[in-house]
Backbone as JSON Lines, residues from 0, in Angstrom:
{"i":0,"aa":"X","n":[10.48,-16.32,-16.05],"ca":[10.99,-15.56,-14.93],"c":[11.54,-14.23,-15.44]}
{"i":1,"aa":"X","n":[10.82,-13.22,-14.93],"ca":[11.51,-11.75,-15.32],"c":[12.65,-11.52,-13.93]}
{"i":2,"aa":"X","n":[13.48,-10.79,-14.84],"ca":[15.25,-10.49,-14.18],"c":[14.56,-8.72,-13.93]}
{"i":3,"aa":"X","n":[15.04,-8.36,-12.71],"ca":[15.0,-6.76,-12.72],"c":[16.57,-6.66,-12.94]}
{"i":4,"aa":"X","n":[17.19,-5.25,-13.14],"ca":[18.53,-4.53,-12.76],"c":[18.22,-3.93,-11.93]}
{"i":5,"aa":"X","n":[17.67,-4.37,-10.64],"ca":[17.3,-3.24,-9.5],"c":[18.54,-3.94,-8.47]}
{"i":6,"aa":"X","n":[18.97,-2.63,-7.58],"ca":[19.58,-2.8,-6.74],"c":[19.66,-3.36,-5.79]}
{"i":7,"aa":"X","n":[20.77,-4.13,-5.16],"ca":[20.04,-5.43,-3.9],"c":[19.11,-4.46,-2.89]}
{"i":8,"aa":"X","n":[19.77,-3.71,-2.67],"ca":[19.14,-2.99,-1.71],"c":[17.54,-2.73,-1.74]}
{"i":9,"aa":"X","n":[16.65,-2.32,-3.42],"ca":[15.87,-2.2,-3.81],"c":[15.09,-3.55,-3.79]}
{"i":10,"aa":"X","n":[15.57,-4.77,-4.3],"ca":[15.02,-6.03,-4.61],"c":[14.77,-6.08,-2.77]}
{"i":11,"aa":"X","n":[16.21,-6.16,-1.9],"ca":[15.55,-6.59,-0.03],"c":[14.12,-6.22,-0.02]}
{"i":12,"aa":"X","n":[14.06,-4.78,0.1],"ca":[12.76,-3.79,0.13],"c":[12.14,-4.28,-0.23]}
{"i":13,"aa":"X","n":[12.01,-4.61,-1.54],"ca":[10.4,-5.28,-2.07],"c":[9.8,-6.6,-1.84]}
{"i":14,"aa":"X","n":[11.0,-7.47,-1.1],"ca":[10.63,-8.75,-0.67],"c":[10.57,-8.64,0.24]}
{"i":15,"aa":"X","n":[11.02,-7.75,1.35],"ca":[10.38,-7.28,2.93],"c":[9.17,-6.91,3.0]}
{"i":16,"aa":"X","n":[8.9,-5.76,1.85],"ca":[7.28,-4.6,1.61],"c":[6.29,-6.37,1.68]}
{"i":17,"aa":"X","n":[6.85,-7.14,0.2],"ca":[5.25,-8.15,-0.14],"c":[5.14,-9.19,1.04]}
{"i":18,"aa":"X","n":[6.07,-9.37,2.33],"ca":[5.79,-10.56,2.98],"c":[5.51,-9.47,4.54]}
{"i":19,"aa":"X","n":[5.45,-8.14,4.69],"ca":[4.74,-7.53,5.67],"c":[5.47,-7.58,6.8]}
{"i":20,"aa":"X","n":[7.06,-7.14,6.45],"ca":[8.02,-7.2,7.67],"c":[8.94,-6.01,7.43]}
{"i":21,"aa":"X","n":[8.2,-5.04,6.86],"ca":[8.53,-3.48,6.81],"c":[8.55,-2.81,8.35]}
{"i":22,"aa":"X","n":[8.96,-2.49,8.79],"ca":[9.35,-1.49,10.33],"c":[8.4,-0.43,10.6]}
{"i":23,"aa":"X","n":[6.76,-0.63,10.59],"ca":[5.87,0.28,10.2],"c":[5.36,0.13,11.57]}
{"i":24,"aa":"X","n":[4.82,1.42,11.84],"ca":[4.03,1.76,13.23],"c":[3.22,0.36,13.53]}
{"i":25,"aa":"X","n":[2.52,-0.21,12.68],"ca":[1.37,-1.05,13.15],"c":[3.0,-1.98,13.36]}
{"i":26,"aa":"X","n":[3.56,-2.66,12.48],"ca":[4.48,-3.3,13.22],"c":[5.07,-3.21,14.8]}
{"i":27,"aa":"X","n":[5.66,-1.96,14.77],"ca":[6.3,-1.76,15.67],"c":[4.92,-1.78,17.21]}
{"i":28,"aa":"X","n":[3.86,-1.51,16.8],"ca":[3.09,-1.36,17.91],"c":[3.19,-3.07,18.17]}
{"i":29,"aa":"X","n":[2.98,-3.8,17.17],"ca":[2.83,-5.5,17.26],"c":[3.79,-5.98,18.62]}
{"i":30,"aa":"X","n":[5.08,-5.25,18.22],"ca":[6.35,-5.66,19.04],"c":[6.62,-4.8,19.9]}
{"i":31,"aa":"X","n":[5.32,-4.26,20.67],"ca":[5.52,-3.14,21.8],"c":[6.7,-2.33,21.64]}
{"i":32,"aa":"X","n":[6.9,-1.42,20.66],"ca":[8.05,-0.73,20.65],"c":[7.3,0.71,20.66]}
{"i":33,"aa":"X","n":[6.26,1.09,19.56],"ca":[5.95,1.88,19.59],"c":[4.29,1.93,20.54]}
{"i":34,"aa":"X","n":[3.82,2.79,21.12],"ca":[2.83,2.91,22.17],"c":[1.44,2.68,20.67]}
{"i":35,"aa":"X","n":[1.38,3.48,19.82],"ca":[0.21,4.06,19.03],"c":[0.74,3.77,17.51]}
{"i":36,"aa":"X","n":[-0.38,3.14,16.99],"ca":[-0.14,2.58,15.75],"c":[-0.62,3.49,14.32]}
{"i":37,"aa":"X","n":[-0.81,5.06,15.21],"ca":[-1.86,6.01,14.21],"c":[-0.41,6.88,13.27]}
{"i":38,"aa":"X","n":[-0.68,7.29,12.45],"ca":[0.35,8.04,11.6],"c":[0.6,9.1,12.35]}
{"i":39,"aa":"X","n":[1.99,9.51,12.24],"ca":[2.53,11.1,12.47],"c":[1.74,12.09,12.03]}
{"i":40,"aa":"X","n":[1.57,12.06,10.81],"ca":[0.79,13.04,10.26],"c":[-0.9,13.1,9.99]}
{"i":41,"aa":"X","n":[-1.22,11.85,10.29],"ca":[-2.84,11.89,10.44],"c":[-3.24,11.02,11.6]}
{"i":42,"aa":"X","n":[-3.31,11.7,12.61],"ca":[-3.59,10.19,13.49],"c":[-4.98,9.83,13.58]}
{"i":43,"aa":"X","n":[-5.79,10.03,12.62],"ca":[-7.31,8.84,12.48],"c":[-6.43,8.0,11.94]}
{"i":44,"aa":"X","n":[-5.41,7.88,10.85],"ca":[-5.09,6.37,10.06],"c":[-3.69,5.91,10.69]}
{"i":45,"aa":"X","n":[-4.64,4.44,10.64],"ca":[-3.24,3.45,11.53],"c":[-2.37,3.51,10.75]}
{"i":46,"aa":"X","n":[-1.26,3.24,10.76],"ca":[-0.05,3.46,9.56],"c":[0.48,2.15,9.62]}
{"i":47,"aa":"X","n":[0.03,1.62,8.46],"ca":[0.0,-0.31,7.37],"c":[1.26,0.67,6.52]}
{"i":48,"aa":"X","n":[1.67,-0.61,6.23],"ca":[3.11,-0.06,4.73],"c":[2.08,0.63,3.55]}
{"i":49,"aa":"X","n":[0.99,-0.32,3.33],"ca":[0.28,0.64,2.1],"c":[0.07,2.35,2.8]}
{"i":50,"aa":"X","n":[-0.2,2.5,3.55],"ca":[-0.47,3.74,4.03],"c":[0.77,4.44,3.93]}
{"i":51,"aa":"X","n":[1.68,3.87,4.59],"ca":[2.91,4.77,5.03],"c":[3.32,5.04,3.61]}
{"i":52,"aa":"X","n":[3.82,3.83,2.33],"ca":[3.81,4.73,1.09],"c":[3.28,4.55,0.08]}
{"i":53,"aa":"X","n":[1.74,4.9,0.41],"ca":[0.83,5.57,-0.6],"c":[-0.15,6.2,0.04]}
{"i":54,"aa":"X","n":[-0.45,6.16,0.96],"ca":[-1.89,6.78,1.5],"c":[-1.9,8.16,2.65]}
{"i":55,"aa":"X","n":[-0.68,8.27,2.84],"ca":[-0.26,8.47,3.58],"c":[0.02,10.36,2.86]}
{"i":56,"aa":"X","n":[-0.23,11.59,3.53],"ca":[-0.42,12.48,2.67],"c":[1.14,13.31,2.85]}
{"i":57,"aa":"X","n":[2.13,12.81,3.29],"ca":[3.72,13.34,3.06],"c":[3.71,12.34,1.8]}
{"i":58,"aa":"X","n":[3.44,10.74,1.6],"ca":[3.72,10.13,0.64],"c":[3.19,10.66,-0.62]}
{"i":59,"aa":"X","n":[2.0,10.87,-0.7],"ca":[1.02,11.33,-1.46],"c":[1.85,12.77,-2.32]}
{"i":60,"aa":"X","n":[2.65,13.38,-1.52],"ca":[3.37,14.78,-1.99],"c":[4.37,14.17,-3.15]}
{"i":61,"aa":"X","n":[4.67,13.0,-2.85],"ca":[5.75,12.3,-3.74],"c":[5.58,11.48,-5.18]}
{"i":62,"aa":"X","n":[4.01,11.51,-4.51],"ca":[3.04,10.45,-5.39],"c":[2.65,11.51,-6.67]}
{"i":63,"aa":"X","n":[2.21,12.62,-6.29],"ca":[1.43,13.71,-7.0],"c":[2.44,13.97,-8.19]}
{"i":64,"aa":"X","n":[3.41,14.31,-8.12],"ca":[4.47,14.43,-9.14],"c":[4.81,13.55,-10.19]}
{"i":65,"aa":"X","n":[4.32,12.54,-10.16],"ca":[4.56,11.12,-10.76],"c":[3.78,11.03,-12.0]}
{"i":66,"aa":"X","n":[3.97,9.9,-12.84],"ca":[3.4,9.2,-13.82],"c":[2.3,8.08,-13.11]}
{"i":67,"aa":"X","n":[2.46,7.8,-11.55],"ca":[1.73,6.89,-10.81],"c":[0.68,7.79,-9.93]}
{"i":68,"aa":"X","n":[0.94,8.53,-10.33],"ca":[-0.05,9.27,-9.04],"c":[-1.42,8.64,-8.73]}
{"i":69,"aa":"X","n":[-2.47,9.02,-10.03],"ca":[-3.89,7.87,-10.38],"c":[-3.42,6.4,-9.91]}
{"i":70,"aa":"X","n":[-2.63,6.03,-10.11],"ca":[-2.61,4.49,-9.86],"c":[-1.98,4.62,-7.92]}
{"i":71,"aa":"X","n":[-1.77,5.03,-7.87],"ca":[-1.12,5.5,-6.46],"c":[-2.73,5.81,-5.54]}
{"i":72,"aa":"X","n":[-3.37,6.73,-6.31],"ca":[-4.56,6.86,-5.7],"c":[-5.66,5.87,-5.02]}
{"i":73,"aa":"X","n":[-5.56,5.12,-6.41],"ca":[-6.21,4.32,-6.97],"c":[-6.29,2.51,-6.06]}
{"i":74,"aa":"X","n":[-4.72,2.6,-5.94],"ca":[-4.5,1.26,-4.92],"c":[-4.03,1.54,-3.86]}
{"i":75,"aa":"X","n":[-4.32,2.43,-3.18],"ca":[-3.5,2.89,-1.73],"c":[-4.33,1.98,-0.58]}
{"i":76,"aa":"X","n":[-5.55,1.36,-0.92],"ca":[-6.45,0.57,-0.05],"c":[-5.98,-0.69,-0.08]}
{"i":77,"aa":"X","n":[-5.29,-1.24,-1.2],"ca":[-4.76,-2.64,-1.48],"c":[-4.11,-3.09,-0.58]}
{"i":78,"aa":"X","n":[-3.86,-4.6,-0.06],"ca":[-2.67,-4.88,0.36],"c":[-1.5,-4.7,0.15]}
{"i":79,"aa":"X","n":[-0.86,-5.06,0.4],"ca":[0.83,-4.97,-0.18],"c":[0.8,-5.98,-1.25]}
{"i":80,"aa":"X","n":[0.91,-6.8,-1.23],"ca":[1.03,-7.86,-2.16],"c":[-0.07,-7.72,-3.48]}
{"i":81,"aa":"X","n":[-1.19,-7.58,-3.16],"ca":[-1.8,-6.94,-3.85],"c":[-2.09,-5.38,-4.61]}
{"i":82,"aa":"X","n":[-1.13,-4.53,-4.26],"ca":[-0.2,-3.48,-4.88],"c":[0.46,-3.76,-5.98]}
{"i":83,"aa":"X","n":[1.71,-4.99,-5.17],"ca":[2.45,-5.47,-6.44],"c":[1.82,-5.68,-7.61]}
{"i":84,"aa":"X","n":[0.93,-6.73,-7.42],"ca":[0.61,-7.38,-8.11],"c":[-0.12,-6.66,-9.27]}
{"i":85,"aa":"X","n":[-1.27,-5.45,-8.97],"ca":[-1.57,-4.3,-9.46],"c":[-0.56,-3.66,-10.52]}
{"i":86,"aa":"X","n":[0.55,-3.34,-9.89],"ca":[1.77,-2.61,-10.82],"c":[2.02,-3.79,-12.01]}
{"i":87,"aa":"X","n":[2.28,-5.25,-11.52],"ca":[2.59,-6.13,-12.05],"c":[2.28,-5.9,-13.5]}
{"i":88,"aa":"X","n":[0.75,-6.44,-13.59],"ca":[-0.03,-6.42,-14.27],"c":[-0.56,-4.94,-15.04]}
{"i":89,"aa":"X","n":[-0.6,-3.94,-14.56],"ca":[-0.51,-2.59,-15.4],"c":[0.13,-1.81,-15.97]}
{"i":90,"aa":"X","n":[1.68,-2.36,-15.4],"ca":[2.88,-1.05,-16.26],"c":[4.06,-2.32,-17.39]}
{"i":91,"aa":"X","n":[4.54,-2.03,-17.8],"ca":[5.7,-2.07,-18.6],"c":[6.76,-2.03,-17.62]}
{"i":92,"aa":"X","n":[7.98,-3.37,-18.18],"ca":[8.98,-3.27,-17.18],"c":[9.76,-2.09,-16.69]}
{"i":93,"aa":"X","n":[9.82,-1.09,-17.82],"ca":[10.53,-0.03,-17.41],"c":[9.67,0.94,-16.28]}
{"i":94,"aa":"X","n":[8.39,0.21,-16.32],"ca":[7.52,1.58,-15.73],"c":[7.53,1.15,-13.93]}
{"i":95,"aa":"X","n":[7.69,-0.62,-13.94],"ca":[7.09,-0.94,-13.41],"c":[8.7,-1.18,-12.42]}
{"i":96,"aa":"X","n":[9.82,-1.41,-13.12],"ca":[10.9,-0.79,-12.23],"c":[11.27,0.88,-11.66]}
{"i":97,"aa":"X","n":[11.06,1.72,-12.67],"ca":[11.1,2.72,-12.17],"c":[9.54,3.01,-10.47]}
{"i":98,"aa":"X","n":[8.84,2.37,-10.71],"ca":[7.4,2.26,-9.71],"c":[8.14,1.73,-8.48]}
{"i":99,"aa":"X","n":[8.89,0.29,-8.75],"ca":[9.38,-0.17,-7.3],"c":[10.91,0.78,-6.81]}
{"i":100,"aa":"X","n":[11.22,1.39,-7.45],"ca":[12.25,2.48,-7.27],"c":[11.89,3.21,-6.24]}
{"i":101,"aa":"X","n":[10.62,3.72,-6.92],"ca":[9.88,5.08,-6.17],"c":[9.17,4.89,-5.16]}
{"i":102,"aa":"X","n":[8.92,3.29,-4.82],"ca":[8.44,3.04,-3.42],"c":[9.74,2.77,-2.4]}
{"i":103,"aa":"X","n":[10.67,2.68,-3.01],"ca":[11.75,1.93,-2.12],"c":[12.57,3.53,-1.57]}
{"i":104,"aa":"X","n":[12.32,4.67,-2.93],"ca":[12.85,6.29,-2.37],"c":[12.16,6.65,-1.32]}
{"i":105,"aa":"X","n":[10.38,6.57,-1.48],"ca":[10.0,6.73,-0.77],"c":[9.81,6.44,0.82]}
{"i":106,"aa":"X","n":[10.03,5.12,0.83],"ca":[10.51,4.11,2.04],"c":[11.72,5.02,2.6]}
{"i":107,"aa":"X","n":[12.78,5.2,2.18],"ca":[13.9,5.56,2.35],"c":[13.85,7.19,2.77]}
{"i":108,"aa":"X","n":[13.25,7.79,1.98],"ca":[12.91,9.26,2.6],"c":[12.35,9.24,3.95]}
{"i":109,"aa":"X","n":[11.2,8.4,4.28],"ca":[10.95,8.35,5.57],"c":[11.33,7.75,6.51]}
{"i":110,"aa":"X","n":[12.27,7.06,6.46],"ca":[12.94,6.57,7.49],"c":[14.17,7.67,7.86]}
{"i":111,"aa":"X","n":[14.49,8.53,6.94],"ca":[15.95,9.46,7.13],"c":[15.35,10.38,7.29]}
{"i":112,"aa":"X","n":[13.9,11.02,7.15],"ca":[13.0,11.59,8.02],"c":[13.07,11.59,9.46]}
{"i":113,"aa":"X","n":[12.45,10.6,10.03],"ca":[12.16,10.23,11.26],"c":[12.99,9.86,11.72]}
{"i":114,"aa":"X","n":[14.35,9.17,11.35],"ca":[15.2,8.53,12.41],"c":[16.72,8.93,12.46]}
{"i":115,"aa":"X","n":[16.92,9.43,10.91],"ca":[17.86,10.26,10.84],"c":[17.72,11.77,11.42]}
{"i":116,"aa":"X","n":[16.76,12.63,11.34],"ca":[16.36,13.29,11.34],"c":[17.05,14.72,10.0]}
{"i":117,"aa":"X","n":[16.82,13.87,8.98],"ca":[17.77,14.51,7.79],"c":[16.13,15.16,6.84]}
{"i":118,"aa":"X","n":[16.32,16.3,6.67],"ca":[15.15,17.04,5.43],"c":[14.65,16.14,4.87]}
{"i":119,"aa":"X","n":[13.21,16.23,4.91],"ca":[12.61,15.31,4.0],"c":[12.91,15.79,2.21]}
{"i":120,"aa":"X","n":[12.89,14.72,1.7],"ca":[13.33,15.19,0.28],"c":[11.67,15.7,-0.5]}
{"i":121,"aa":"X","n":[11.79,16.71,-1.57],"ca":[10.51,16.58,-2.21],"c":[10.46,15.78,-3.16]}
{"i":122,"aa":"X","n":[9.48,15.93,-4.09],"ca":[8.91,14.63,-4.91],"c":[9.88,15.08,-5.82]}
{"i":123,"aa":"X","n":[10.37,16.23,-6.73],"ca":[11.07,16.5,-7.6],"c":[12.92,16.57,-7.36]}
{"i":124,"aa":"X","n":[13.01,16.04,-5.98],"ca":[14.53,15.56,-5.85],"c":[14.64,14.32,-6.12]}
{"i":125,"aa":"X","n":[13.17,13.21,-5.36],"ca":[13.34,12.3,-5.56],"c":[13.57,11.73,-7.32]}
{"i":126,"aa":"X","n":[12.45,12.39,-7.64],"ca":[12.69,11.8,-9.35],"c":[13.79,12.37,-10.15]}
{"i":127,"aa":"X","n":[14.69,13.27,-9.7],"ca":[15.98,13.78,-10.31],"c":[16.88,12.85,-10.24]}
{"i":128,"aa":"X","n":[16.57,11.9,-9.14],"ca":[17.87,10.46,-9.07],"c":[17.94,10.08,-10.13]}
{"i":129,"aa":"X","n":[19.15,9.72,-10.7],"ca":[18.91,8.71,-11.58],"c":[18.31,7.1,-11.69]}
{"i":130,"aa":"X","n":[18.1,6.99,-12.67],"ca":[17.2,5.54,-12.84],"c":[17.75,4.79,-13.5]}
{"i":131,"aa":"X","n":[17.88,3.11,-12.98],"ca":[18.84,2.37,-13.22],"c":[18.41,2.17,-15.04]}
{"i":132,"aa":"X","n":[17.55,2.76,-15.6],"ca":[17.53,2.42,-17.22],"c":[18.39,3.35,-17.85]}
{"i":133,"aa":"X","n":[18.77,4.48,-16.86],"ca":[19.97,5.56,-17.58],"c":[21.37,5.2,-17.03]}
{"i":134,"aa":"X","n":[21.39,4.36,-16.43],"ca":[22.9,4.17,-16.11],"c":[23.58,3.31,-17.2]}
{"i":135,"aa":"X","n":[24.96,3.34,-17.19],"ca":[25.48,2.59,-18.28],"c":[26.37,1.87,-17.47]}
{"i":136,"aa":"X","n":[27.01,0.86,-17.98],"ca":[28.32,0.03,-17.58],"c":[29.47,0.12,-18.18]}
{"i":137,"aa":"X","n":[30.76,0.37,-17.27],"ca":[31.97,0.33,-18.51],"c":[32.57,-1.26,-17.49]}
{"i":138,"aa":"X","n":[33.21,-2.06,-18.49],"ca":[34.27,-2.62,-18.25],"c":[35.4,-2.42,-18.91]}
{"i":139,"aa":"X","n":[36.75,-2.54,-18.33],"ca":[38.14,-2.03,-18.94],"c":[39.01,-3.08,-18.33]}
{"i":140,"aa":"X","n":[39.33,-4.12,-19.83],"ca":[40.97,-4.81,-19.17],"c":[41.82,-4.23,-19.81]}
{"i":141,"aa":"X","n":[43.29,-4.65,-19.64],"ca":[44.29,-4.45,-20.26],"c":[45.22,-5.9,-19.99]}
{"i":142,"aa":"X","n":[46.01,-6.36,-20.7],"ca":[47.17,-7.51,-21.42],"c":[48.75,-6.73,-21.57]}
{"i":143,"aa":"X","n":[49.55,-7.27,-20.85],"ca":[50.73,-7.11,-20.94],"c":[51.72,-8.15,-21.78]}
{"i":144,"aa":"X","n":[52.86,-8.01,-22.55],"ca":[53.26,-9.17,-23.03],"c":[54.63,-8.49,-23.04]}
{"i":145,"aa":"X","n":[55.36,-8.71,-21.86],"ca":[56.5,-7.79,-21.99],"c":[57.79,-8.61,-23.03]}
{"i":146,"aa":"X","n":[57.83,-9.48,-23.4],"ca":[58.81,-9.84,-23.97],"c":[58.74,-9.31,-25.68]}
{"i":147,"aa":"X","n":[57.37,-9.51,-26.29],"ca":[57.35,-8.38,-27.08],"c":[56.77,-7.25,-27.27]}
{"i":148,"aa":"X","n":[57.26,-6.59,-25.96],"ca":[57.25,-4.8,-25.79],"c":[55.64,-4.58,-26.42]}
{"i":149,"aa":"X","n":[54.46,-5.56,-26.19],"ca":[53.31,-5.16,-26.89],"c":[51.96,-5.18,-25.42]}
{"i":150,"aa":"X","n":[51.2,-4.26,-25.3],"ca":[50.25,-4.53,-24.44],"c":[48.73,-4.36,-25.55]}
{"i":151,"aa":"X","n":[47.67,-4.67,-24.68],"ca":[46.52,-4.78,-25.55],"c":[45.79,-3.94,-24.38]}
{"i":152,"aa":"X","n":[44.21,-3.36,-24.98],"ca":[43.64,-2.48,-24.12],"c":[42.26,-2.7,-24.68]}
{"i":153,"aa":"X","n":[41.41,-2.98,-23.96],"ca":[40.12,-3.4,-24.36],"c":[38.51,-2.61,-23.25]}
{"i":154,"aa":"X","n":[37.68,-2.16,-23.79],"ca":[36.6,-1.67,-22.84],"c":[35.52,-2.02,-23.79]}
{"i":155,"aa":"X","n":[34.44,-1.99,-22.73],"ca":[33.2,-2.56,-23.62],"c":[32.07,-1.59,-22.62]}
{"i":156,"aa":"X","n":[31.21,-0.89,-23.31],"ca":[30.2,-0.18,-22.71],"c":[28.69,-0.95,-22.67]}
{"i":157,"aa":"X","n":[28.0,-1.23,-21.57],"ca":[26.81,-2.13,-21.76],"c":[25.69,-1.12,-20.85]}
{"i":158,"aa":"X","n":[24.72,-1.09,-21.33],"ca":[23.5,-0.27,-20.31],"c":[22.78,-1.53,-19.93]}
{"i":159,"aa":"X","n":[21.27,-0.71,-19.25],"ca":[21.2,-1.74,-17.42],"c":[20.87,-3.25,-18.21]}
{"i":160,"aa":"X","n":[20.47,-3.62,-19.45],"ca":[20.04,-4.93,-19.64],"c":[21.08,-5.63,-20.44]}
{"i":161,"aa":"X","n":[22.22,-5.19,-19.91],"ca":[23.42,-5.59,-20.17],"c":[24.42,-6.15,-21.93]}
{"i":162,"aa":"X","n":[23.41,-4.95,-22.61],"ca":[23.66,-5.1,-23.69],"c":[25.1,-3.96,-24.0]}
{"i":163,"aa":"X","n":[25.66,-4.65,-25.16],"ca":[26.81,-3.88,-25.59],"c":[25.93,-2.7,-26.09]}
{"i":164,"aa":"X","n":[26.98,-1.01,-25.99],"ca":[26.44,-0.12,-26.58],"c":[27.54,0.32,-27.42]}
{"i":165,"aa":"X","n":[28.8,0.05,-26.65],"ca":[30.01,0.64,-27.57],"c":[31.71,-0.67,-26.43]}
{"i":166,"aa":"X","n":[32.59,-0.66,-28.08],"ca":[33.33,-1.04,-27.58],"c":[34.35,-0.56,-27.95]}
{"i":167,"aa":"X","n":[35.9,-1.11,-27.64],"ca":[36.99,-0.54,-28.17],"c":[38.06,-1.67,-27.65]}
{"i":168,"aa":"X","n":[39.03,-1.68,-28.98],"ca":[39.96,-2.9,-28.38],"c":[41.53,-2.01,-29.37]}
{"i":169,"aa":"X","n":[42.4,-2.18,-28.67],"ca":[43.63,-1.16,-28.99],"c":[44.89,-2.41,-28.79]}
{"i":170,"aa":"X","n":[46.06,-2.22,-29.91],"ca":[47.57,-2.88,-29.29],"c":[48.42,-1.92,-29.46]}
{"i":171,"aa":"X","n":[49.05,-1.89,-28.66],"ca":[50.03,-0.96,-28.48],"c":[51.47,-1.62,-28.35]}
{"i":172,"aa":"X","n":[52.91,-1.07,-29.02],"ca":[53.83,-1.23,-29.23],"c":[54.34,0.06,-27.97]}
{"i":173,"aa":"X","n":[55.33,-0.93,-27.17],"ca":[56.13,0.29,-26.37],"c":[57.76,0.16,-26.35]}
């Protein structure tokens, strides 16, 4: 069993995207909400989640900038599940978390697109986010022992696969 450090928010997304209960035009047409199941921006293509982010040519602007772009190209016809499974099998964990990142930004850009009605972001804001392989972790306790006037002070630095990178442990006399 592989562990991601992806965000709940990120992990929901990708188990919504592979079981096909994403909030997508063809959805929404399913559940009479929306009249027309054709894309905003191209209406020959019905808009499926693969379409909306990969095939889709606002997605495609996001795609182009990437290390995925060819592979973006490449499986935009796939199912969903069969996407995954694609990335699965072709990238490296780091590649292949930073990949479900960039579908879940992308997801996220277009919904604060359309419903927020907030600037669409370009492809080079999106990849300026940081990525959970550059984030680090601090933890910090501290120990009191007031009877002999001594406290203790301890932090430990761990990045996303929760390894130590740096620590520090201090007693102090007050």
């Amino acid at each position: 069993m592989v562990v991601f450090p992806l965000a709940i928010k990120i992990k929901h997304f990708i188990w919504r995207f592979c079981h096909h209960l994403l909030p997508t035009t063809t959805q929404l047409v399913s559940h009479h909400i929306f009249a027309s199941p054709f894309c905003f921006y191209n209406t020959s293509q019905v808009k499926s989640t693969s379409h909306a982010l990969l095939g889709c040519s606002s997605a495609k602007k996001i795609w182009k900038n990437t290390y995925f772009y060819q592979f973006s190209l490449a499986n935009s016809h796939l199912d969903i599940f069969d996407l995954i499974l694609m990335a699965w099998s072709g990238f490296d964990l780091p590649k292949l978390e930073l990949f479900l990142c960039l579908l879940w930004a992308s997801w996220n850009n277009r919904n604060n697109h359309f419903f927020k009605k907030k600037k669409r972001l370009q492809a080079h804001e999106i990849m300026d986010k940081p990525h959970l392989s550059e984030q680090l972790k601090l933890n910090v306790d501290a120990a009191f022992e007031f009877k002999n006037r001594r406290m203790g002070f301890g932090t430990v630095v761990r990045n996303h696969q929760e390894e130590v990178i740096a620590g520090l442990v201090s007693l102090f006399m007050y």
